[in-house]
C-alpha distance (Angstrom), angle and dihedral (degrees) to the residues before:
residue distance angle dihedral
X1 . . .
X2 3.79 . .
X3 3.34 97.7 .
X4 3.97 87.2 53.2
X5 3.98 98.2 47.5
X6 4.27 85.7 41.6
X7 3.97 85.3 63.0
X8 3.78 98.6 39.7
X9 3.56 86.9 43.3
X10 4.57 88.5 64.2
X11 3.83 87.6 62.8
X12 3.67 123.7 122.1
X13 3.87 105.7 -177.5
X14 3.59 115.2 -172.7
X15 4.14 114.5 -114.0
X16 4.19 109.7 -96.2
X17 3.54 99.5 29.2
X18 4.37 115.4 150.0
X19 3.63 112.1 -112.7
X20 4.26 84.9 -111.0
X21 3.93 82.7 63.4
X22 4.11 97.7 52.5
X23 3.84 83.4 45.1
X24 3.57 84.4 57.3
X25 3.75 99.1 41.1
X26 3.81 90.4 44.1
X27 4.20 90.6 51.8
X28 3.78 87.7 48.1
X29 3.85 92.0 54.5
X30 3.69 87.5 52.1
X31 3.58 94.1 53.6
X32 3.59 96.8 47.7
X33 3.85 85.9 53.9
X34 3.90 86.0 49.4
X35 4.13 92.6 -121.2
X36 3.84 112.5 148.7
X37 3.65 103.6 -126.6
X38 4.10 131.2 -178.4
X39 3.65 125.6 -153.8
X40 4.05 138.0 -132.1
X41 3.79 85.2 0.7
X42 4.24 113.2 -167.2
X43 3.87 102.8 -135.7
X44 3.55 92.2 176.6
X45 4.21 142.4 -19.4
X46 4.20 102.8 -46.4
X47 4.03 88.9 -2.6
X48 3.70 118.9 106.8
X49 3.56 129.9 149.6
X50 4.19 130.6 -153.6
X51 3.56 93.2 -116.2
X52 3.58 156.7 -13.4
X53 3.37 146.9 -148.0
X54 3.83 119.1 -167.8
X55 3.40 89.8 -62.9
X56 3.62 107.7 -21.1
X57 3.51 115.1 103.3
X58 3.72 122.8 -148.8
X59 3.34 126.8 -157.3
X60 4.12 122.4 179.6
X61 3.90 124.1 -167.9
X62 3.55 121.0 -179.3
X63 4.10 122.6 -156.6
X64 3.57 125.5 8.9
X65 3.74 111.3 -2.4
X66 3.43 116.4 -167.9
X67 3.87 106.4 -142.8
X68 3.91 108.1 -149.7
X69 4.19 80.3 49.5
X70 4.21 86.3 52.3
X71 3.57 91.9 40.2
X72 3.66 92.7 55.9
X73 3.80 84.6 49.9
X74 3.75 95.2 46.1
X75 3.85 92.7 50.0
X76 3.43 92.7 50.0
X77 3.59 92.1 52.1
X78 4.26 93.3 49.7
X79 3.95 83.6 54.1
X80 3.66 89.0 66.3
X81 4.19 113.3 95.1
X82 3.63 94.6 -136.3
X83 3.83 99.5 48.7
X84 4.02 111.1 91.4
X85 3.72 99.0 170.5
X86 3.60 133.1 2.6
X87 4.27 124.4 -146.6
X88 3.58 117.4 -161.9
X89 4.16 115.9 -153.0
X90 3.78 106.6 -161.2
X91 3.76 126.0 160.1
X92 4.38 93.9 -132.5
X93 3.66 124.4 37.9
X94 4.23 117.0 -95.2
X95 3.98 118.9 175.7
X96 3.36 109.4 -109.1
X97 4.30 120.5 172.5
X98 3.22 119.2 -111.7
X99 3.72 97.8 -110.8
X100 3.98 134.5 27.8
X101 3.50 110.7 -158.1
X102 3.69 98.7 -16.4
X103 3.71 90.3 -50.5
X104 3.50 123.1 114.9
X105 4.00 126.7 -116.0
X106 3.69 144.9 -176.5
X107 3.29 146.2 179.9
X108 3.63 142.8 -128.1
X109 3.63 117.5 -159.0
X110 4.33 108.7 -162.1
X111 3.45 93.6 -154.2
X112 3.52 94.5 55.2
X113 3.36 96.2 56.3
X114 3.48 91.6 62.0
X115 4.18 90.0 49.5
X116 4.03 88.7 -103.9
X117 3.97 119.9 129.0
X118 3.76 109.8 -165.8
């Protein structure tokens, strides 16, 4: 899971990109870091998450996110078998706990990457 968030973590992504485009951004960071990745991955009926890595799911919202909406999301995700730790790529800061079910998570806040609190 480190070695995942440690290559998310080098992106720069350019303000106003579509969500499509931080998938993209976020699959090409993983490649450069040589982690095998899979995309729009069903985890169960109606449940399917942007990516995945092994078991680390990855889940990227751009804009506002509205966290008891996320958290619903992220829980739901943790509940899955094969999910071991969950990383949330946002564009602005939302408290999340540090684990969901037993499983760990973290998130990556866009903006500051780029030294920018909003």
């Amino acid at each position: 899971m480190e070695r995942i968030t440690e290559a998310i973590s080098a992106l720069r992504a350019p303000l106003q990109q579509g969500e499509y485009d931080l998938h993209r951004l976020v699959m090409d960071a993983l490649d450069a870091a040589g982690i095998p990745w899979a995309h729009e991955v069903p985890l169960a009926p109606r449940c399917r998450i942007d990516l995945m890595c092994g078991g680390v799911g990855i889940e990227i919202k751009r804009g506002k996110v509205e966290k008891a909406r996320v958290l619903a999301q992220l829980q739901k995700y943790a509940a899955c078998p094969q999910i071991t730790g969950l990383i949330l790529v946002t564009e602005k800061t939302i408290p999340l706990p540090h684990a969901i079910h037993g499983k760990p998570v973290r998130l990556i806040c866009l903006n500051r990457l780029w030294g920018i609190a909003i």
